[in-house]
C-alpha positions in Angstrom: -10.8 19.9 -4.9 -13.3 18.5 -2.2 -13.2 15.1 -0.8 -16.0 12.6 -1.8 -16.1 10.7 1.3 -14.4 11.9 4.8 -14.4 9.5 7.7 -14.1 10.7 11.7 -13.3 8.3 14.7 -11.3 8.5 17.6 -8.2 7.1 15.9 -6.6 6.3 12.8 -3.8 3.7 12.8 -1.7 4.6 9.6 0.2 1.8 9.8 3.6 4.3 8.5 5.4 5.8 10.9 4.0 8.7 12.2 3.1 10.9 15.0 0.2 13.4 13.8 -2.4 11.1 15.8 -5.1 11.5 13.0 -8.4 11.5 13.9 -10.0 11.2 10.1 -9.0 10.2 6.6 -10.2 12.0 3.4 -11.1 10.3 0.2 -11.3 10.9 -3.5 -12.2 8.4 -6.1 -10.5 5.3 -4.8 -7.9 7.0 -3.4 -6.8 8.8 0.4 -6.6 12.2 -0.3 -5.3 13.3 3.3 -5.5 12.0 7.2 -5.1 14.2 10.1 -6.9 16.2 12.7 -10.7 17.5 12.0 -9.4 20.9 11.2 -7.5 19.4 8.6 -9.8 17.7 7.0 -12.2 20.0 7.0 -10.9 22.4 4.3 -11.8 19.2 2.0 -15.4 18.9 3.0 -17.6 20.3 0.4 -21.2 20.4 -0.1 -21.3 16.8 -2.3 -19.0 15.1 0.6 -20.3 12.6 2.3 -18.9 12.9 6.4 -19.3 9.8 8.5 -18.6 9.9 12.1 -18.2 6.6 14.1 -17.3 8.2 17.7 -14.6 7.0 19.3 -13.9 4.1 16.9 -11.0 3.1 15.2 -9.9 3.5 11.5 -7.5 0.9 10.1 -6.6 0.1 6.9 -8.7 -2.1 5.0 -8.1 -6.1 6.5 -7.2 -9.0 4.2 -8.5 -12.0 4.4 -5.5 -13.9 3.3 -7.1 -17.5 2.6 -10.1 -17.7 1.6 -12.2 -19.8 -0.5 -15.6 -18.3 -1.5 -17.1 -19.7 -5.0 -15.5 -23.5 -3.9 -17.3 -22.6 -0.7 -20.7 -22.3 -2.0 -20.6 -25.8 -2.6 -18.4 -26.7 0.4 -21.2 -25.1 2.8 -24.7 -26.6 1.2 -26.8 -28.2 3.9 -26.4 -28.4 7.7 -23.8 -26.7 9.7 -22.1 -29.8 11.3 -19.1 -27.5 12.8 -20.2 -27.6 16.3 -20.9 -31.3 16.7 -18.8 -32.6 19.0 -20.6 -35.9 19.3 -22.5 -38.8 17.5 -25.7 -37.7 19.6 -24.7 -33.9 18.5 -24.2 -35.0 15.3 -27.3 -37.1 15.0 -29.2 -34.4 16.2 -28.3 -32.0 13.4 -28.8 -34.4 10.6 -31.9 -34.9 12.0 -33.3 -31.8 11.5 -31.7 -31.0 7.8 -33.6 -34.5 7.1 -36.9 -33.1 8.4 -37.0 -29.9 5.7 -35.9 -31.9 2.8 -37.9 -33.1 0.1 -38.5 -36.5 -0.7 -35.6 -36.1 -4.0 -33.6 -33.9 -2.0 -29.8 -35.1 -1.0 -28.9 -35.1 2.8 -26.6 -32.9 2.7 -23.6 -31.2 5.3 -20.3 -29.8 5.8 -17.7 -28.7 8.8 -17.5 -32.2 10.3 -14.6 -33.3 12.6 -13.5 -36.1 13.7 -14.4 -35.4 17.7 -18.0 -36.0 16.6 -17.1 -39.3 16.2 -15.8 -39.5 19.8 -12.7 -41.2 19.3 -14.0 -43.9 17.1 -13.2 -44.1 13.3 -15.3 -42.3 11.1 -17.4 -44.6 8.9 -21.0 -43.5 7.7 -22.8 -46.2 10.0 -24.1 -43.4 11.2 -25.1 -41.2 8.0 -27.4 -45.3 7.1 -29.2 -44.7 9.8 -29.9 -41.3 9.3 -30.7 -41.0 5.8 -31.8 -44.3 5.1 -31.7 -45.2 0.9 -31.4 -41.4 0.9 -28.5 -40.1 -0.1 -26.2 -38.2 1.8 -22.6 -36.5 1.9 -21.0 -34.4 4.6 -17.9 -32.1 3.9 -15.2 -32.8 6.6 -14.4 -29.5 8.4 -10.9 -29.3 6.3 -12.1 -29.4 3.3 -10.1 -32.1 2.6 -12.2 -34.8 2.9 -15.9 -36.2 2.5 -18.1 -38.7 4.1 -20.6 -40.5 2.1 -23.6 -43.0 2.6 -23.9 -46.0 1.3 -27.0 -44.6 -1.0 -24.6 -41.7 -2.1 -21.3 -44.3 -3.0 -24.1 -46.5 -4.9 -25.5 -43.7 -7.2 -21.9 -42.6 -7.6 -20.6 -45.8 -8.9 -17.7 -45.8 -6.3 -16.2 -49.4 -5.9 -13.1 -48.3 -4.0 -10.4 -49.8 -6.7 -10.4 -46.2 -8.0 -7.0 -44.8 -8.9 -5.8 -41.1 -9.2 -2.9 -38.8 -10.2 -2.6 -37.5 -6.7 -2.5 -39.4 -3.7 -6.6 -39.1 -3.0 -7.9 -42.0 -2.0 -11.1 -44.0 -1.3 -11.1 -45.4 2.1 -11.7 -49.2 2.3 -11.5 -51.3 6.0 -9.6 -54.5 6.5 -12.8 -56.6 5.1 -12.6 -54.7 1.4 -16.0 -52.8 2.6 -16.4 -48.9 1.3 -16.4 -47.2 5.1 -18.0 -43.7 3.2 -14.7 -41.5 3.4 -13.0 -39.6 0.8 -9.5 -38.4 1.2 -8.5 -35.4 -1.2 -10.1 -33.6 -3.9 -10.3 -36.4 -6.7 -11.7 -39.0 -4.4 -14.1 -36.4 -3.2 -15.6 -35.4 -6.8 -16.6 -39.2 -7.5 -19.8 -38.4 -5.3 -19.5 -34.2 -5.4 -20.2 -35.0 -9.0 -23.6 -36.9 -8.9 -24.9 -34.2 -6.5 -27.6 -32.0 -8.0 -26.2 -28.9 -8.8 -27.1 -25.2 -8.2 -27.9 -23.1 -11.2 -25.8 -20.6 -12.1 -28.2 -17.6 -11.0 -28.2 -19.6 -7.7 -24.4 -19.7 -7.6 -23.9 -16.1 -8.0 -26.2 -14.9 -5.5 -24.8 -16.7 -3.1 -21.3 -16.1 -4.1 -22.3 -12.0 -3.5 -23.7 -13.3 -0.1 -20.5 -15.0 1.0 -18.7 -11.8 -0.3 -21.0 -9.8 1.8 -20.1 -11.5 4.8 -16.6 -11.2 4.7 -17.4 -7.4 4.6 -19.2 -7.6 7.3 -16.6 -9.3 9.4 -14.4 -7.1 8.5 -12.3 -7.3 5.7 -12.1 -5.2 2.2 -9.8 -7.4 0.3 -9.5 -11.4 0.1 -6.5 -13.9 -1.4 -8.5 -16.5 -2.9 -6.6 -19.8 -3.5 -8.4 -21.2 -6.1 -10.0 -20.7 -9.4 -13.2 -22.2 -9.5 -14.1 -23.4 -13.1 -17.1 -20.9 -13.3 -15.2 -18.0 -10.9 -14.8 -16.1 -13.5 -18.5 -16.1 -15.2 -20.0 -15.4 -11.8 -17.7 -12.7 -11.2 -18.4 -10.9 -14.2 -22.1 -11.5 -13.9 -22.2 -10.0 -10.3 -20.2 -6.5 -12.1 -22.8 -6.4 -14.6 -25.4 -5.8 -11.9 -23.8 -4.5 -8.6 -20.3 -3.9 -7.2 -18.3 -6.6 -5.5 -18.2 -6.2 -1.6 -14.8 -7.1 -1.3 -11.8 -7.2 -4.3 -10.7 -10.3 -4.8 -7.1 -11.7 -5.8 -7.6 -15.2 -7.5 -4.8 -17.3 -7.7 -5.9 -20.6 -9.9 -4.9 -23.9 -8.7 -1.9 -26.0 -9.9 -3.4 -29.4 -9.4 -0.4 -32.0 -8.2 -0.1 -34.6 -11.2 -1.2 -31.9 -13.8 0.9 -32.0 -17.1 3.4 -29.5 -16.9 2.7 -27.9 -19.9 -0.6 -26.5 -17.7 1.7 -24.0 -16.5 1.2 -22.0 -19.6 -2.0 -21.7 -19.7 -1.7 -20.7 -16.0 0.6 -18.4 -17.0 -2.0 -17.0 -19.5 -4.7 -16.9 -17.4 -2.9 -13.8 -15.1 -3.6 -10.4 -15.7 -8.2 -11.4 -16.2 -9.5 -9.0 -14.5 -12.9 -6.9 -13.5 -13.5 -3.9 -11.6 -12.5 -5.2 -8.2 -11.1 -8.9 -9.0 -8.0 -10.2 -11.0 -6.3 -13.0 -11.8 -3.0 -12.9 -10.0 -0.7 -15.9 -9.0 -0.8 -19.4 -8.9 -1.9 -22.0 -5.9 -0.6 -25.3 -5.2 -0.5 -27.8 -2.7 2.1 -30.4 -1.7 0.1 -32.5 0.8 -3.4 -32.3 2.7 -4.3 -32.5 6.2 -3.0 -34.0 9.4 -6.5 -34.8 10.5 -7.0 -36.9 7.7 -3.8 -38.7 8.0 -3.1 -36.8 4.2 -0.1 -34.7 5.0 3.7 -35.4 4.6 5.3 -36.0 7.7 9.2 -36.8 8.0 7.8 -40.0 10.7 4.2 -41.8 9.8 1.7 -40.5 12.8 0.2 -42.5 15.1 -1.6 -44.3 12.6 1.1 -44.6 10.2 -0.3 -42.8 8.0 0.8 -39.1 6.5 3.5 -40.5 5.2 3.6 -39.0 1.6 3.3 -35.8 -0.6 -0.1 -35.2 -2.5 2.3 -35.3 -5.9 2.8 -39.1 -7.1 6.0 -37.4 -8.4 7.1 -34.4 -6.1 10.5 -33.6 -8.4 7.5 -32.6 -10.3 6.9 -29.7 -8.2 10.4 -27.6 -8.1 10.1 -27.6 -11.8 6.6 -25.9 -12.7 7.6 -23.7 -9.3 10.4 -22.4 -11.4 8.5 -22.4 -14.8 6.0 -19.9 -13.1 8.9 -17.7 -11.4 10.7 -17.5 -14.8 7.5 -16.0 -15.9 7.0 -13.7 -13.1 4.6 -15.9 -11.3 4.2 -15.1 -7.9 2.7 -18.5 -5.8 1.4 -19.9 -2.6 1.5 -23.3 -1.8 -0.5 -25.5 0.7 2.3 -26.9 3.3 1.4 -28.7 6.5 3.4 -31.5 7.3 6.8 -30.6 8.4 8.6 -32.8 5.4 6.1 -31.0 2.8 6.8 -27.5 4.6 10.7 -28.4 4.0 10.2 -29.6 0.4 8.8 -26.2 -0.9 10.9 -23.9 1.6 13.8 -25.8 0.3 12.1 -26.1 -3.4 11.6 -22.3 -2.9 14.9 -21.1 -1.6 17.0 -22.8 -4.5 15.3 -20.9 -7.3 18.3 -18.6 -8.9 17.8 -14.9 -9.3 14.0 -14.7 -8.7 11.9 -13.1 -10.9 8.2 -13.3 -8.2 7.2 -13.9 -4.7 6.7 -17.4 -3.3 5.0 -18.0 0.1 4.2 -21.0 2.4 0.3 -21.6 3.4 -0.5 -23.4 6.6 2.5 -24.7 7.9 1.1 -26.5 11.0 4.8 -28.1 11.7 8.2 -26.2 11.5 11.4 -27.5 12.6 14.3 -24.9 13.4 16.5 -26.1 10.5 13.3 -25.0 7.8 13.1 -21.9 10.0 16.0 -20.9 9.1 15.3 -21.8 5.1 12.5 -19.3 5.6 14.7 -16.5 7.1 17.8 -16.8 4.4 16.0 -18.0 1.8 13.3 -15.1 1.6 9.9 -17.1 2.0 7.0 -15.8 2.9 4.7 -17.4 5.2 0.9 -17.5 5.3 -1.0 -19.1 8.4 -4.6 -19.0 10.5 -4.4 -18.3 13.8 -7.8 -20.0 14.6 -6.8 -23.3 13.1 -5.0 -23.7 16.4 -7.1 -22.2 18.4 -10.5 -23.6 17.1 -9.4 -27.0 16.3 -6.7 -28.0 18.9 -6.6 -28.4 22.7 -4.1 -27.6 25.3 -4.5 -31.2 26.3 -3.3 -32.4 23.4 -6.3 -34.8 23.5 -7.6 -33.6 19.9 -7.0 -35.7 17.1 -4.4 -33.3 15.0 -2.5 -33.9 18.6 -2.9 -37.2 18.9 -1.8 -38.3 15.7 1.6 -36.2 16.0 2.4 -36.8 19.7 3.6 -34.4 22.5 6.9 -33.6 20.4 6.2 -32.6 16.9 2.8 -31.0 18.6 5.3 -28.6 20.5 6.5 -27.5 16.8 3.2 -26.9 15.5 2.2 -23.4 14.3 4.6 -21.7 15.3 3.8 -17.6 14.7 5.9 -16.3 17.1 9.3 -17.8 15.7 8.7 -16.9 12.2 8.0 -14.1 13.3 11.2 -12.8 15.2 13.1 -15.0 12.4 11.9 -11.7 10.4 9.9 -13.5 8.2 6.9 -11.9 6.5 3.8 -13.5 8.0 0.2 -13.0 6.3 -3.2 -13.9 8.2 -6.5 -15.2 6.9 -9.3 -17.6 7.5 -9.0 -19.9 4.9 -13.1 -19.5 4.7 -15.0 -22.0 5.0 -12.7 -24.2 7.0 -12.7 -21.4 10.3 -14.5 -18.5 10.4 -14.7 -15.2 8.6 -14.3 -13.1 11.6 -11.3 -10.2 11.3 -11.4 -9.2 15.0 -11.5 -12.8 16.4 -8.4 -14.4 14.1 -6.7 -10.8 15.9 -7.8 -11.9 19.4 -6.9 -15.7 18.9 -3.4 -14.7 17.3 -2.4 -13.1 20.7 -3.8 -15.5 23.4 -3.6 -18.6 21.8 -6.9 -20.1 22.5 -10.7 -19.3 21.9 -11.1 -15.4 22.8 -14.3 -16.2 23.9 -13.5 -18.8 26.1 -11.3 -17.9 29.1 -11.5 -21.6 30.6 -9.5 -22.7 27.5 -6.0 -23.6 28.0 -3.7 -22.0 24.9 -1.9 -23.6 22.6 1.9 -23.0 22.7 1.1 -19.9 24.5 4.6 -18.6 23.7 4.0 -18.4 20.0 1.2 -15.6 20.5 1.7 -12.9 18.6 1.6 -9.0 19.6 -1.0 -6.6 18.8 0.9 -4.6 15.9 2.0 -8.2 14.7 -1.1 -9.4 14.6 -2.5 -6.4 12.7 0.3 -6.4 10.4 -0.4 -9.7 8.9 -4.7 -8.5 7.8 -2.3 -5.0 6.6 0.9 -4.2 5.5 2.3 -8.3 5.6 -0.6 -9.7 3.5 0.8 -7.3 0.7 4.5 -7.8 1.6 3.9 -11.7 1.6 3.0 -11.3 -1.9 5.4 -9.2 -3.4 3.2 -6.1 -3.2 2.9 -2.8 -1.5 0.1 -1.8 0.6 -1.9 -2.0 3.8 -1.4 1.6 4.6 -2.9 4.6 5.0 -1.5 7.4 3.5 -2.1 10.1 1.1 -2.2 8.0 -2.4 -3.1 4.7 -0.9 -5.8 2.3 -1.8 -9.2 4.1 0.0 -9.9 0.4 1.5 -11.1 1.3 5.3 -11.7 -1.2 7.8 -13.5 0.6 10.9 -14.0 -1.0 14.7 -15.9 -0.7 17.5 -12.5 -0.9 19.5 -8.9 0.1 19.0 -6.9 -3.5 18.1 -3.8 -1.9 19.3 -4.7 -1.3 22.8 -8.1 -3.2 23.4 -7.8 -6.3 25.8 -8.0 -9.9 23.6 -11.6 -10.4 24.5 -13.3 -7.2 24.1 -10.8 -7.3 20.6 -12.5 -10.2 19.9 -16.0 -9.6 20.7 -15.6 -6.1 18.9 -18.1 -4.8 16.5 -17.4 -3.8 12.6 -18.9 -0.5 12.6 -17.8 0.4 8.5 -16.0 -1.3 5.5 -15.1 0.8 2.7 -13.6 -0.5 -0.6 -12.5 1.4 -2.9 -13.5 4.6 -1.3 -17.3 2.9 -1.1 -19.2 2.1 2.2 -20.1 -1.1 1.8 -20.9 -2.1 5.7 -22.3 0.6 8.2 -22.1 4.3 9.0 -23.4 4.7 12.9 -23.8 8.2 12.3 -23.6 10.6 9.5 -22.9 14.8 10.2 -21.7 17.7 8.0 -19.4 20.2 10.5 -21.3 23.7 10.0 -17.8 25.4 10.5 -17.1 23.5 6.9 -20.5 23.9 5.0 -19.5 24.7 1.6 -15.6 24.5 1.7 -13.8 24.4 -1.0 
């Protein structure tokens, strides 16, 4: 037997316990077929294998991306990129500009705003009038969980702001009854989503391969998708028919709160769809939204008085479909941010007799001890992004996710660390397109706390930064654990998913980390990104 595909660099972290200090991995079909020295691997090198050499770099195990959202995010990233405006004049200025190369039909359209563009004020579309004019225009808050639309836009929609829904989204009005342009939530946020002009399908799935892409090229092989998009499936299987994927994909369709029960069936149904590198595994929920928006479920209102209630109308709804889908072998993850919603699902999770499936935690952006230790004995599983912290809070506390909770539930918020050294299983991710796809900088921020790339920052509850090896553990060996699965290695057998950098994460200092390059992706035993350098050893030239 030769190898089809053997790999050099300057180190290979198995993540196994081991001591051979392997300096290549061998591969065959999808599979490792062997790591070790180069004199090892060389009896595998045939005349067919292809031998890539990336120098002194580092091998790893393919990264997941543990959150993602890439068909929803085709829509969630049309227009202009709004996610550095950090004021009205900033924000002005970019709309501006997305205005200029429109045609005269054409929406205004935008996503990854936050509330500091509106410098402290409340965010109303006065400004989105001005710009657009009877044009109409509609700007994706930077969450996801919310939606700012003009006057033009709420008109064509037909909004009135009466509107009721089965969740708690809701159409913001001001004291006077007038519409102020926000959305809260996903069924507030279709009433104008919907009378946008859609892409095409062709459109959709070329940019769904582009997102895909990207992700590979940051550094990941894998992705947990938390959603199934109504047309996921389609596009998926019309990308296969053409061209591999360039990262598999996990999709775990969406539970919406206030959903007839009887949808966990076809949920239930639904698992097992598969193609050559996606499938349908899991279920998502969420129990509340976002602190930002004043949407998640706090034990206290915030400064606002507002978070104050779960996303279910009826949350005794949510324990039993949680326990319909575990009697069914049903693995889920549910959205948690406020500390009462974290509790209600650890708590909801915990109580479940004789479990059948995994169940993790997303988010959780406030833990108090007492849930802590619901995590720890009750076997959850948490899931969090590092650069959620770091990217939209300040160690000033003078961002509005502080501000809203006040100096002492801000000193519970994401805490890594803890859950952590309470031995709980903690997964990483992006949750794409809310922060950045970037593998090496969600590593960098998870051990320092703030902005890698800004050493003037002050971090967050630096003592919940996370080590190296812990860090690493939640792209690897946790983001299978977390779900009830095995992986995240490499070892003879494993999945042949590769992730290759430019440094070793291990050992590298947090900035070079974070500024490191991707040098190679491999899924699957494919090189999807890179190979710096290619060389067949003439010592193994036609070895069998």
């Amino acid at each position: 037997m030769t190898a089809d595909l053997v790999v050099f660099g300057g180190r290979v972290v198995t993540m196994v316990d081991d001591d051979t200090a392997p300096r290549g991995v061998a591969i065959v079909g999808d599979r490792v077929l062997d790591y070790g020295s180069r004199e090892r691997l060389e009896r595998w090198i045939g005349p067919a294998t292809r031998v890539i050499d990336v120098g002194d770099a580092t091998i790893l195990p393919g990264f997941v991306d543990c959150h993602i959202h890439p068909v929803f995010g085709i829509g969630l990233t049309r227009g202009a990129d709004l996610t550095g405006c950090r004021s009205l004049h900033d924000l002005r200025e970019a709309l501006e500009v997305e205005r200029a190369r429109l045609g005269d039909d054409e929406w205004l359209l935008g996503w990854g705003l936050q509330p500091a563009a509106f410098e402290g004020g409340e965010v109303v579309n006065d400004i989105l009038d001005e710009v657009a004019g009877d044009r109409p225009a509609f700007l994706r808050y930077f969450d996801a969980h919310g939606a700012l639309a003009s006057t033009s836009a709420l008109h064509r929609a037909g909004v009135r702001g009466d509107e009721t829904f089965s969740d708690s989204s809701r159409v913001v009005v001001d004291g006077t009854g007038r519409l102020t342009g926000a959305l809260l939530e996903a069924q507030a946020i279709a009433l104008v989503e919907g009378a946008i002009p859609p892409l095409d399908f062709a459109q959709r799935a070329e940019r769904l391969y582009e997102i895909l892409l990207h992700m590979a090229e940051a550094g990941f092989t894998s992705g947990q998708v938390q959603d199934l998009a109504p047309d996921a499936i389609p596009l998926l299987e019309a990308i296969e028919a053409e061209r591999d994927l360039p990262i598999r994909l996990r999709m775990s369709p969406w539970f919406e709160p206030g959903t007839d029960l009887a949808d966990v069936r076809r949920l239930i149904d639904l698992q097992g769809r598969s193609g050559r590198d996606w499938t349908v595994r899991g279920v998502k929920t969420m129990i509340d939204g976002t602190i930002d928006n004043g949407t998640a479920w706090l034990h206290r209102p915030d400064a606002f008085g507002q978070s104050t209630s779960s996303l279910w109308l009826r949350p005794d709804e949510y324990p039993v479909a949680l326990a319909a889908l575990d009697a069914a072998g049903v693995p889920t993850t549910t959205h948690a941010i406020g500390d009462a919603g974290v509790a209600f699902v650890a708590r909801a999770i915990a109580a479940i007799p004789e479990r059948h499936a995994t169940h993790r935690v997303e988010h959780i952006e406030v833990l108090t001890d007492d849930v802590l230790e619901v995590f720890r004995a009750g076997g959850v599983t948490a899931s969090m992004q590092p650069t959620h912290c770091t990217h939209f809070l300040r160690s000033d506390q003078t961002d509005n996710w502080s501000v809203r909770l006040g100096p002492e539930r801000t000193a519970l918020a994401f805490r890594t660390r803890d859950i952590v050294d309470a031995g709980v299983p903690l997964a990483l991710g992006s949750d794409w397109p809310v922060a950045p796809s970037d593998a090496p900088g969600i590593l960098a921020d998870a051990q320092v706390r703030r902005r890698h790339d800004d050493p003037d920052a002050g971090p967050v509850g630096a003592d919940q930064g996370l080590t190296p090896l812990e860090a690493l553990r939640g792209f690897t060996t946790d983001a299978y654990r977390t779900i009830g699965e095995d992986g995240g290695t490499l070892e003879v057998g494993a999945l042949a998913d590769l992730t290759v950098l430019s440094v070793d994460p291990l050992t590298a200092d947090p900035a070079a980390l974070g500024a490191a390059e991707v040098l190679l992706t491999v899924v699957g035993g494919r090189v999807v990104v890179g190979a710096t350098r290619e060389s067949m050893p003439s010592s193994a030239a036609g070895a069998g």
